[in-house]
DRENDONU-229747 format. One line per field, with one value per residue (C-alpha): residue in one letter; residue number from 1; x negated, y negated, z. Coordinates in nm, 4 decimals, padded with zeros to 6 digits. Example, Ala and Ser with C-alpha at 12.3 -4.5 7.8 and 13.67 -1.06 7.14 Angstrom:
2
residuo <- (a s)
num <- (1 2)
u <- (-01.2300 -01.3670)
v <- (00.4500 00.1060)
w <- (00.7800 00.7140)
***
This chain:
538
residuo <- (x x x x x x x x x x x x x x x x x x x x x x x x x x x x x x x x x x x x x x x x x x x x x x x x x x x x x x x x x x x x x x x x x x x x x x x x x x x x x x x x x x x x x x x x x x x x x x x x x x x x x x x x x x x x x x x x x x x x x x x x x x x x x x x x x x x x x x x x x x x x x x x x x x x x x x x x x x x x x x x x x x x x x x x x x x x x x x x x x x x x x x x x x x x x x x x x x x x x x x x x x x x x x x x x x x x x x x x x x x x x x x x x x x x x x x x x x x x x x x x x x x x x x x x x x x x x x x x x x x x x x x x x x x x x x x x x x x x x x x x x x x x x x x x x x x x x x x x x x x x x x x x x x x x x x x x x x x x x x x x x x x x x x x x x x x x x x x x x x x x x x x x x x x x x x x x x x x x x x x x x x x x x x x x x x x x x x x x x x x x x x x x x x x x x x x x x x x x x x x x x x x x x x x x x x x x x x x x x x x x x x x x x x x x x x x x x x x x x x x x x x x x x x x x x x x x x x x x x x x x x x x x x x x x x x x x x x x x x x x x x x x x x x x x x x x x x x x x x x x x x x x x x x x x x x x x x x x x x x x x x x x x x x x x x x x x x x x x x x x)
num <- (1 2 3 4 5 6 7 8 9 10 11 12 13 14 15 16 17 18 19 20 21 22 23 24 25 26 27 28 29 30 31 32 33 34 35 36 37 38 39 40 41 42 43 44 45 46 47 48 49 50 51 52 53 54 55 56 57 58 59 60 61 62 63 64 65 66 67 68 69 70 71 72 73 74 75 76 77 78 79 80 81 82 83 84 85 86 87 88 89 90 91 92 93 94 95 96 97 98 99 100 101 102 103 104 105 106 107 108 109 110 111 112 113 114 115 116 117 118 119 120 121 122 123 124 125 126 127 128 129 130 131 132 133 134 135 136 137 138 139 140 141 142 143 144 145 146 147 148 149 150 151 152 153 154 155 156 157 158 159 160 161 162 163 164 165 166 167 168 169 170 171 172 173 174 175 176 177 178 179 180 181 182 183 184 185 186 187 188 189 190 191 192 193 194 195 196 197 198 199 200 201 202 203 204 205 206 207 208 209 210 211 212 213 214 215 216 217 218 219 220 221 222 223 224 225 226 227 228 229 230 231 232 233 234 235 236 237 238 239 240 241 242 243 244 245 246 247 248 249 250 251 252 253 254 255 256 257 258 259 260 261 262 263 264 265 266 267 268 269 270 271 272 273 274 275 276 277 278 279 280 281 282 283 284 285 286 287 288 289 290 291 292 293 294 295 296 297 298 299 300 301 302 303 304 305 306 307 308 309 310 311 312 313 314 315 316 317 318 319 320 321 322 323 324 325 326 327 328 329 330 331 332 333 334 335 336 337 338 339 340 341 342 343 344 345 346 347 348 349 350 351 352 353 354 355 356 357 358 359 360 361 362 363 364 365 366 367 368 369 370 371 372 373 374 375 376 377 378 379 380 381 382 383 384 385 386 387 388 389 390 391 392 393 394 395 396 397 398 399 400 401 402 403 404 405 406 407 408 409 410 411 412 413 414 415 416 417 418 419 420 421 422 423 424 425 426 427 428 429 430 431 432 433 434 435 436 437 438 439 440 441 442 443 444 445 446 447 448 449 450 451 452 453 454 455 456 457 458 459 460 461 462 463 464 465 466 467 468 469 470 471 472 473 474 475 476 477 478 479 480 481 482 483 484 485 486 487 488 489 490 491 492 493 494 495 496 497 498 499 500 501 502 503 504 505 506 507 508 509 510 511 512 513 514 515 516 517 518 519 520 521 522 523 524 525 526 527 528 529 530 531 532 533 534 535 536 537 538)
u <- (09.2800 09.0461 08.8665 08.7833 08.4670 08.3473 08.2173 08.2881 07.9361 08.0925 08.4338 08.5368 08.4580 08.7422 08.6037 08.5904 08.9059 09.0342 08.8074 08.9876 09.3513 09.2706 09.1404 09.4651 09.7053 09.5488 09.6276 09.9855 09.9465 10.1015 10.1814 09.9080 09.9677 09.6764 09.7507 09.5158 09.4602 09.2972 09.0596 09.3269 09.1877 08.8279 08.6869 08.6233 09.0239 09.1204 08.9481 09.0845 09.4164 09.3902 09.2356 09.5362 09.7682 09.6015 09.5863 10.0366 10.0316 09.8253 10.0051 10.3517 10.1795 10.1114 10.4625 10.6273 10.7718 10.6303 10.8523 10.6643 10.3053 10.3907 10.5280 10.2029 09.9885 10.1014 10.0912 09.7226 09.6255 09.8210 09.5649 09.2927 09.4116 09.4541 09.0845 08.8739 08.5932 08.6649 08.7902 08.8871 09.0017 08.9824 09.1534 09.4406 09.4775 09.4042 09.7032 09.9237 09.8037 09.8929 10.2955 10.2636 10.1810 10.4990 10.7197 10.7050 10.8214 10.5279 10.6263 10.3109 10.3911 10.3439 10.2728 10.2397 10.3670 10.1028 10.2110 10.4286 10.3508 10.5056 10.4481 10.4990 10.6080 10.5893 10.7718 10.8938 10.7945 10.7752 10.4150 10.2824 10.0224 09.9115 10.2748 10.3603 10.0595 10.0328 10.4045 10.3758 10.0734 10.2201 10.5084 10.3454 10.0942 10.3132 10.5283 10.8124 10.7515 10.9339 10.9222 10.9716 11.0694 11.0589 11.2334 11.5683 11.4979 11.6269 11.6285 11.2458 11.2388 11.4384 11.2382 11.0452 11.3860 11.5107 11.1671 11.1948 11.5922 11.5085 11.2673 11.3760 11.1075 11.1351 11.3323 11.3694 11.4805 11.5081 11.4434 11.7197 11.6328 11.8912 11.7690 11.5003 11.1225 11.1422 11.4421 11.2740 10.9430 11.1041 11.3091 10.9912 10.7885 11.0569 11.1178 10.7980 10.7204 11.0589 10.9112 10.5989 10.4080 10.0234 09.9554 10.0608 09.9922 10.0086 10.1076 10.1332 10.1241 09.7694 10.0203 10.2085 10.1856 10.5237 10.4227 10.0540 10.1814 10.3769 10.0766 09.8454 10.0072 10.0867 10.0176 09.6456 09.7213 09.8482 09.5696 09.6640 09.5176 09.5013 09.5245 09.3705 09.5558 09.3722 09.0356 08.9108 09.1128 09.1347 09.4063 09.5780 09.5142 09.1683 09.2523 09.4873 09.3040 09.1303 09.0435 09.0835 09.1560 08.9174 08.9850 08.6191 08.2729 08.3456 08.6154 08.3992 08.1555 08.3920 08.4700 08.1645 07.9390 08.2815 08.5556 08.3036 08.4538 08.1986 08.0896 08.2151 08.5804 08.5916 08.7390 08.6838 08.9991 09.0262 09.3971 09.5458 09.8423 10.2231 10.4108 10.7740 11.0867 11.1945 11.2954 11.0905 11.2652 11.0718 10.8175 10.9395 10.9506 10.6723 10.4387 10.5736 10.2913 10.0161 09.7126 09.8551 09.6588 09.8102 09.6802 09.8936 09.8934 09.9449 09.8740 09.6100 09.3915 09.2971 09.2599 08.8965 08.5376 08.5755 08.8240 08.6492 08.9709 09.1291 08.7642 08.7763 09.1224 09.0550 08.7552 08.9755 09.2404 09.0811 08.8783 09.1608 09.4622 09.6530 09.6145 09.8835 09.8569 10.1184 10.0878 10.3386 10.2898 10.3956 10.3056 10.2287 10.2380 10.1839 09.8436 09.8753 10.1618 09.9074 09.6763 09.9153 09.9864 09.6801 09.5704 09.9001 09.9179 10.2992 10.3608 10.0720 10.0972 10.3655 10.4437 10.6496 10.7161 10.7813 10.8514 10.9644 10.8826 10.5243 10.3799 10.6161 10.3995 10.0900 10.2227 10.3089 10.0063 09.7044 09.4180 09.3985 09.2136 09.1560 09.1929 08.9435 08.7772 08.9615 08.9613 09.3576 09.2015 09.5777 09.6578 09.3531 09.4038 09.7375 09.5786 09.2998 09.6199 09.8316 09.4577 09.4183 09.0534 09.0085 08.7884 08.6862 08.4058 08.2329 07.9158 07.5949 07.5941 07.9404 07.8299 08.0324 08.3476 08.3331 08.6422 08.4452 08.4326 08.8180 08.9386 08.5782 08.5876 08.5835 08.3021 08.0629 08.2385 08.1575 08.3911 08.2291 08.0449 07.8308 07.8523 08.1468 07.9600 07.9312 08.2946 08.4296 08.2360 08.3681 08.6870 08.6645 08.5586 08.8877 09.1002 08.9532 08.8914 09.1463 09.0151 08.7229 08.9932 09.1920 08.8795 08.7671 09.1154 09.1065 08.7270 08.8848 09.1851 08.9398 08.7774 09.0784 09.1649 09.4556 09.7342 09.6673 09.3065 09.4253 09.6728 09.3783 09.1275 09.3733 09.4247 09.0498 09.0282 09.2409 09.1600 08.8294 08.8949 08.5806 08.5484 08.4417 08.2918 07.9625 07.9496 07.6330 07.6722 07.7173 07.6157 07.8730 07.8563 08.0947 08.0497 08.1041 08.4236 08.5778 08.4977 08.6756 08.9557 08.9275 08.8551 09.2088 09.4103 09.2531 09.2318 09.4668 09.7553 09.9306 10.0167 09.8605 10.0309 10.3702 10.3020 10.2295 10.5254 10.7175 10.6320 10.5560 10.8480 10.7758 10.5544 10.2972 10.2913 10.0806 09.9157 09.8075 09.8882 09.6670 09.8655 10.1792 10.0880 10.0392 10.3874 10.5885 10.3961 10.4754 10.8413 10.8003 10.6521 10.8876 10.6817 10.8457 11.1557 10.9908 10.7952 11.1600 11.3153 10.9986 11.0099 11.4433 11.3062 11.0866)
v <- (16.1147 15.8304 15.6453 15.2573 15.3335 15.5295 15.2990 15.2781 15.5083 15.7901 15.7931 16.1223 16.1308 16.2278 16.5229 16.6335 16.5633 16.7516 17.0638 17.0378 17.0586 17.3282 17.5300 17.4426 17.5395 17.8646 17.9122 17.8523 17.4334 17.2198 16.9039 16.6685 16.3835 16.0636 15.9300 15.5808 15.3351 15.5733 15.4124 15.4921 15.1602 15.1969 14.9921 15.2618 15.3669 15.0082 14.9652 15.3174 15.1854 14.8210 15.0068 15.1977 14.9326 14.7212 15.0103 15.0013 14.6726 14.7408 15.0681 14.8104 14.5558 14.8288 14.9461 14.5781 14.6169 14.3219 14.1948 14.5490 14.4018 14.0701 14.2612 14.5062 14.2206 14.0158 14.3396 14.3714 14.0140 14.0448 14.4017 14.1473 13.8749 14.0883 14.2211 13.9703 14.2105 13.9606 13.6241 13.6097 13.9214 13.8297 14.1337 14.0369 13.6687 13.8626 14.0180 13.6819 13.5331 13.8239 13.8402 13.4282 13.4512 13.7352 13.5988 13.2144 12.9885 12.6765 12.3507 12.3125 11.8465 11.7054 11.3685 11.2892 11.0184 10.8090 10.8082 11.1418 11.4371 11.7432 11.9418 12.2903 12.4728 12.7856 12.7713 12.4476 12.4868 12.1954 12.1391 12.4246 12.4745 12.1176 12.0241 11.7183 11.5203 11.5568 11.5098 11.2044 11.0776 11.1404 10.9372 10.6428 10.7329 10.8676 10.6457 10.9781 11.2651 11.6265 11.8533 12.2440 12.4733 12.8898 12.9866 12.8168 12.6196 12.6576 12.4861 12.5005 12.2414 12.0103 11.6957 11.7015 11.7931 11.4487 11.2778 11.3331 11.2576 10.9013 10.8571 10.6875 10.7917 11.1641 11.4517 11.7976 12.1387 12.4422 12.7557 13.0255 13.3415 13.5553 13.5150 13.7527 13.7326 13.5872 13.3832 13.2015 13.1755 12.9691 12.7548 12.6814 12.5926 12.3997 12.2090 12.1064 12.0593 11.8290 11.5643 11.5347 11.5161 11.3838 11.6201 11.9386 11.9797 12.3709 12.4716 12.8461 13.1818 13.3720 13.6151 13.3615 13.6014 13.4264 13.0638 13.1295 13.2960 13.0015 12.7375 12.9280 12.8613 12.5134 12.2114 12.0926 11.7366 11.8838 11.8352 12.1232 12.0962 12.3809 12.3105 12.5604 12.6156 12.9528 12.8333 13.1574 13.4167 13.5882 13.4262 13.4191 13.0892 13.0508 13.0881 12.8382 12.5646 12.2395 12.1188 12.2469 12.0590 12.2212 12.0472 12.1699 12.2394 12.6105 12.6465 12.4690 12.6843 12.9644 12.8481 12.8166 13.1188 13.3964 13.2435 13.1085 12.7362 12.4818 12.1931 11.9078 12.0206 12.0609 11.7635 11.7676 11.6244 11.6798 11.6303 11.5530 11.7180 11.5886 11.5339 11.6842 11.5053 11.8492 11.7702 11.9491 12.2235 12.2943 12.5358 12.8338 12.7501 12.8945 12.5875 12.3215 12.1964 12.3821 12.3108 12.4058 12.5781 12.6400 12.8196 12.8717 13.0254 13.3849 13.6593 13.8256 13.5558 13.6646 13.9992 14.1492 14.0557 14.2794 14.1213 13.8334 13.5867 13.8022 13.8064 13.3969 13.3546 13.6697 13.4381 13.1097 13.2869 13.4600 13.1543 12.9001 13.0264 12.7429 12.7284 12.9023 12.9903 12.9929 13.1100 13.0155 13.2092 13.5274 13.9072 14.2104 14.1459 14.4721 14.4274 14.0582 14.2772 14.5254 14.2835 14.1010 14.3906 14.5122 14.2054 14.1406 13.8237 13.8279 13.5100 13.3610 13.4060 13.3324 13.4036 13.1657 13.3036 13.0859 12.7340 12.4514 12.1930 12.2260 11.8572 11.8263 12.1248 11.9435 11.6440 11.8621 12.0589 11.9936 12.1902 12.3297 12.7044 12.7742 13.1073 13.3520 13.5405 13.3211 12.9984 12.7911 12.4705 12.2322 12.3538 12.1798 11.9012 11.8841 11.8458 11.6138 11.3941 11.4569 11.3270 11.6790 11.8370 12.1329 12.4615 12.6713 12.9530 13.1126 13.3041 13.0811 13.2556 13.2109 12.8152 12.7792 12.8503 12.6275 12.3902 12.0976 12.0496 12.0373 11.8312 11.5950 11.4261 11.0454 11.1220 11.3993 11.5531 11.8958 12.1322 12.4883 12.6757 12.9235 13.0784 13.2084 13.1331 12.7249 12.7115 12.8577 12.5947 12.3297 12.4635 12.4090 12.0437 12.0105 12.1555 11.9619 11.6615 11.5104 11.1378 11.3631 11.5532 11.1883 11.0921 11.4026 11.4163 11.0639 11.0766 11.3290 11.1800 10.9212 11.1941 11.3093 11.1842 10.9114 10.9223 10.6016 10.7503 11.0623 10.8514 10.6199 10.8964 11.0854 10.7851 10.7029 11.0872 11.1117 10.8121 10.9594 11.3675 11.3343 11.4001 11.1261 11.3343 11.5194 11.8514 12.0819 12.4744 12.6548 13.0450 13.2562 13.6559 13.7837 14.1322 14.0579 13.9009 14.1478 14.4231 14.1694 14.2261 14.5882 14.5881 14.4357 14.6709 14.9566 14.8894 14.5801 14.5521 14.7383 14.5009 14.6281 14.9382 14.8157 14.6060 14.9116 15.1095 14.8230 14.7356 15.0741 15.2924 15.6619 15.5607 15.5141 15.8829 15.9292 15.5732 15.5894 15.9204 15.8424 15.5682 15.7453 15.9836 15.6908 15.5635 15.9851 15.9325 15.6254 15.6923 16.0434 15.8600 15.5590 15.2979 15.1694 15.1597 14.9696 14.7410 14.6584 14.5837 14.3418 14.2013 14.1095 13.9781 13.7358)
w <- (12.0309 11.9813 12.2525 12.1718 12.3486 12.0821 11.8659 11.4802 11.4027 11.5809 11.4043 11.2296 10.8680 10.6145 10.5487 10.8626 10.9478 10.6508 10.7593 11.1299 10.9706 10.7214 11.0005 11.1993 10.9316 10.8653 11.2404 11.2027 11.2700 11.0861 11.2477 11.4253 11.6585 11.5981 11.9460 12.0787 11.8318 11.5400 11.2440 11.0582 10.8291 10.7131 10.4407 10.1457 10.1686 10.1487 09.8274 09.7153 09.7929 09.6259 09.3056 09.2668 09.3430 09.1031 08.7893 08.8733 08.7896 08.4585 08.3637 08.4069 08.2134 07.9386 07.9263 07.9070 08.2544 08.3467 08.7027 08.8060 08.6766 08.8879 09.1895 09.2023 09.1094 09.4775 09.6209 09.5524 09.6380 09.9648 10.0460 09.9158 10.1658 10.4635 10.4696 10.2554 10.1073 09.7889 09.7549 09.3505 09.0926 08.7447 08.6235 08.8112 08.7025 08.3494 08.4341 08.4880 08.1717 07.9613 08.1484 08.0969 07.7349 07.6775 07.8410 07.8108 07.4979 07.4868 07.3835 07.1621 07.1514 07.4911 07.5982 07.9828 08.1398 08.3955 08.7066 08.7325 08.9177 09.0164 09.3504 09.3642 09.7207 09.7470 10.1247 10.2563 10.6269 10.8811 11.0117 10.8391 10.5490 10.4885 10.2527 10.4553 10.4580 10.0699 09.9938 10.2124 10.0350 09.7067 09.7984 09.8001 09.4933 09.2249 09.0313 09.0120 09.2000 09.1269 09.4247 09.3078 09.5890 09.4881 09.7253 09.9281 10.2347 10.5261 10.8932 10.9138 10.6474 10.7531 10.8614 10.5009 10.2968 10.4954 10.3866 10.0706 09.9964 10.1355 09.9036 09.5606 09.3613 09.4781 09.3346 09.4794 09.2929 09.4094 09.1692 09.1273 09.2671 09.0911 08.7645 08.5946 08.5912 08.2065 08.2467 08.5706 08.4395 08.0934 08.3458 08.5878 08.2551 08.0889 08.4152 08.4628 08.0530 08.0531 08.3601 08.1273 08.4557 08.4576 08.7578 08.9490 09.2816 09.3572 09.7383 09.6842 09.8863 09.8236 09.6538 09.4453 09.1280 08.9696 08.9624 08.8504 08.5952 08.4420 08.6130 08.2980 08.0128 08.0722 07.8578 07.8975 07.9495 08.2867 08.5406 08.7714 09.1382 09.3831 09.7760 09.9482 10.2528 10.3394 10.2698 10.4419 10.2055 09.8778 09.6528 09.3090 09.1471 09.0463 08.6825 08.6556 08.8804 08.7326 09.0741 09.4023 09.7715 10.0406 10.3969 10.5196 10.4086 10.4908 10.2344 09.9924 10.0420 09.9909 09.6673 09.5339 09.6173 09.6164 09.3940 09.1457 09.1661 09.0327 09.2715 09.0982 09.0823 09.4714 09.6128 10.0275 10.1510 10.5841 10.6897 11.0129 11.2085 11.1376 11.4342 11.4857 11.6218 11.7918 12.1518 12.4394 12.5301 12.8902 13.0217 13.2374 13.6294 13.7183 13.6180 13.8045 13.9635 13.7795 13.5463 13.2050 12.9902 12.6157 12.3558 12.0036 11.6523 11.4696 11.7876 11.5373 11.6045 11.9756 11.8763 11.7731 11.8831 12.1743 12.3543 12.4633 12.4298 12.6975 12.8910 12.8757 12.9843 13.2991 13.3873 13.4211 13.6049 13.8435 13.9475 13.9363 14.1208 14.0240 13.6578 13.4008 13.0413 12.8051 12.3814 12.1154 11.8672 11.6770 11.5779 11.7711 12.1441 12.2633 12.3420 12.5178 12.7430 12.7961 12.9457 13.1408 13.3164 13.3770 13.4912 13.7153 13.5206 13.4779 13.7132 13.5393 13.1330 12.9569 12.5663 12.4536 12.1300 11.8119 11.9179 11.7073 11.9409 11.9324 11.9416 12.2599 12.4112 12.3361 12.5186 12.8125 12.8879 12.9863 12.8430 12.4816 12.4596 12.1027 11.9546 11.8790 11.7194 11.4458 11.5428 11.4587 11.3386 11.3004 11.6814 11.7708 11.5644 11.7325 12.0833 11.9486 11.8323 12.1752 12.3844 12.5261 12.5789 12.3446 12.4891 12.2351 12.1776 11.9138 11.8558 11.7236 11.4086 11.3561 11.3749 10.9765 11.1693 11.4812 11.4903 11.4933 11.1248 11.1023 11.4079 11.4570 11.1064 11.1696 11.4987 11.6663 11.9391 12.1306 12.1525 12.0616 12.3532 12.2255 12.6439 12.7604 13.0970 12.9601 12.8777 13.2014 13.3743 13.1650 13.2107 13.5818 13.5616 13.3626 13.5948 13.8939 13.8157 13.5902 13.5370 13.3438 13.1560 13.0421 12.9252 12.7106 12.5657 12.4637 12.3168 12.1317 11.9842 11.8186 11.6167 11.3865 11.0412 11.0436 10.7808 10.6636 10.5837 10.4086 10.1861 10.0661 10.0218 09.8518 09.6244 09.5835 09.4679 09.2030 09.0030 08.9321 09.0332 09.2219 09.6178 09.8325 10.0869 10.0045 10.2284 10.2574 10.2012 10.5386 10.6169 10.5817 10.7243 10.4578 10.5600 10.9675 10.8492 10.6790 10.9264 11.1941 11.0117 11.0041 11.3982 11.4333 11.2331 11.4349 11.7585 11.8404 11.5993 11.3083 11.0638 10.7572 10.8017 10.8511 10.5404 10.3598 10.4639 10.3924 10.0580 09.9132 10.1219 10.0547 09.7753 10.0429 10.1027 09.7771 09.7720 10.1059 10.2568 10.6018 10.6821 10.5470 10.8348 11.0805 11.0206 11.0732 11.4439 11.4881 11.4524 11.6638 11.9289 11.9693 11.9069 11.6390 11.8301 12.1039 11.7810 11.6944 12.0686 12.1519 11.7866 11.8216 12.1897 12.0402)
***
């Protein structure tokens, strides 16, 4: 059984795990029950793992099974993108060029047209991943615009499907997902080749094997710009990327030491936060008449660093009886529950879940807690834009992650504390005094990029490919960041291993036979039944 308290330099190596089992089974033992949270996920077997994930999609490649070589080939940059120990794989964009250049019939004429430019999504999603603000931009830019979709929308799309129907210049298509890998890649390329676009904007999953497949092989007159949406991440794309759209000096920076980008084709484009039409649809009863305090994004983001989120929110609790938090968001909340009982917090936090009406929360609160240890930079754009005063902390070295270079673009503004003790005590004044908190929230609201900024910039951009914003390189602890993520999967969630059971079924048993064993006592002890009830709850 492992103890958190522990501490990583004390964990059991492999080998001695191995000797305690062999000992066992010459004893007559033969099945063992990892029971508390077990460092199941350590570095060295991740890399073990991703290398043989990786030589599948080579050994498909080799034998012409190519939908394989693209299926292992996402699988590898989604291992890649869930730990970050790397940020670019040549062998595996190697990999896409060489299914591309099988697979796909060139037109070897082409002539652009000015003024044309496709936009490839890889999900059409509502105030999610940056697609509005371009597609809304490009509106007004392009003289035609073709909007690709890979995959079929559904409700979640529905205010930019209704944007772009009303616009004349604007056409949307939605790929075919029944056909095969060949017969989709030919009808991407031909679809695109047939617009004779000047420029493709690319919108993709870090594991969007399929389209950067077809994105290499097209004509050169195509300028082909990559927005990085996951500035922080490994993803596929590099090697089919003329320029690429970083929103903050810490993706550029990315870019350029770890995914070997050069400076000139970074263009530093900041966005701002789309608001919904969704209707509010209420808080629970219990915070009529309290100090609202909201916090929002993907649950991983609270969990690591020690638990320090959970230590800032105890703090603000305990000292202000009459102050709630509620979290929209999704992903494992077994540890949140944990802590709300524990803390007999369960008239005082709420999870709210998924909600579609998120600017409407923003409107309706009153104090915005970011997350951390990874900080959710659009929620707190979203407050910045609803005039709602934004706590946040972060360590001082962590300073190339503070939320101030995404949300305080057009002015200086505060919002990191570097003290927990600091941002309690702010906290406080907001709480009490709320002509103090008006006035933060509306200093703030001054500091985020307009859309009538991001348009022109935009515009100002691409009619010379050069960015209009010079940024400085920031210090980046690659190292602490990956082990962050490692810290998670351990001791606070168990995402990666679901992933892998998930995507590799009883393969995993040979691929990764430690979490293979992870996943038999998981189901012996019921917690994925319970992982399923809370998961159809929510």
């Amino acid at each position: 059984c492992w103890a958190a308290e522990y501490g990583h330099l004390l964990n059991l190596s492999f080998e001695d795990m191995d000797r305690v089992i062999t000992q066992g089974k010459e004893l007559g033992i033969y099945l063992y029950m990892l029971t508390g949270g077990e460092p199941l996920v350590r570095k060295k077997d991740i890399l073990s793992f991703y290398d043989k994930v990786k030589k599948l999609a080579v050994s498909s490649l080799e034998k012409e099974r190519y939908e394989d070589a693209v299926a292992y080939t996402n699988a590898a940059a989604e291992i890649a993108y869930r730990f970050n120990w790397m940020y670019r794989d040549d062998e595996l964009e190697d990999i896409l060029i060489k299914v591309s250049n099988r697979l796909v019939c060139r037109n070897e004429s082409y002539v652009a047209v000015g003024g044309r430019c496709v936009m490839y999504v890889a999900a059409l999603l509502d105030n999610r991943g940056i697609i509005q603000q371009y597609l809304r931009a490009l509106m007004f830019y392009a003289d035609k615009l073709l909007v690709i979709v890979e995959r079929p929308y559904g409700d979640e799309g529905r205010d930019t499907v209704r944007e772009l129907k009303a616009c004349e210049k604007a056409e949307l298509y939605i790929l075919p997902e029944e056909l095969s890998l060949k017969a989709r890649s030919q009808l991407l390329y031909d679809k695109i080749v047939s617009f004779q676009p000047e420029r493709l904007f690319m919108h993709l999953w870090p594991w969007s094997g399929f389209a950067v497949s077809v994105f290499n092989v097209l004509p050169s007159e195509i300028i082909r710009y990559q927005i990085n949406l996951t500035d922080h991440a490994f993803w596929l794309g590099c090697s089919c990327s003329d320029y690429v759209f970083e929103f903050r000096p810490y993706g550029c920076t990315v870019s350029e030491e770890r995914r070997g980008i050069a400076r000139e084709k970074l263009l530093l484009q900041p966005y701002y936060p789309i608001k919904n039409r969704w209707p509010f649809a209420g808080f629970p009863e219990n915070t009529a008449g309290k100090t609202v305090l909201f916090s929002g994004g993907g649950l991983y983001k609270i969990y690591g660093a020690g638990g320090k989120y959970f230590e800032i929110v105890k703090d603000i609790l305990d000292l202000y009886p009459d102050v709630v938090l509620l979290y929209a968001g999704t992903g494992d909340t077994a540890p949140f529950e944990r802590f709300i009982k524990e803390n007999n917090f369960c008239n005082r936090i709420f999870l709210l879940g998924f909600r579609k009406d998120i600017t409407a929360i923003f409107e309706h609160c009153d104090i915005y807690l970011n997350t951390y240890p990874a900080s959710g930079g659009l929620m707190c754009q979203y407050a910045a834009m609803a005039a709602k005063p934004v706590l946040a902390y972060n360590r001082e070295e962590d300073r190339a992650r503070f939320i101030e270079e995404v949300v305080c673009v057009n002015r200086p503004y505060k919002i990191t504390y570097t003290d927990a003790v600091s941002l309690v005590e702010e906290a406080g004044r907001l709480i009490e005094d709320a002509s103090y908190r008006k006035r933060r929230g509306e200093e703030l609201h001054d500091a985020v990029v307009t859309p009538e900024q991001f348009g022109s910039d935009l515009k100002k951009i691409l009619t010379c490919n050069t960015s209009l914003r010079n940024y400085e390189r920031v210090d980046i602890d690659y190292d602490a960041f990956c082990e962050g993520y490692i810290d998670r999967e351990n001791h606070y969630t168990d995402t990666f291993k679901r992933f892998v059971i998930r995507k590799f079924k009883f393969r995993t048993a040979w691929l990764f036979p430690r979490v293979f064993r992870w996943f038999v006592g998981y189901v012996l002890s019921g917690r994925l039944l319970a992982y399923l009830v809370r998961s159809r709850k929510g």
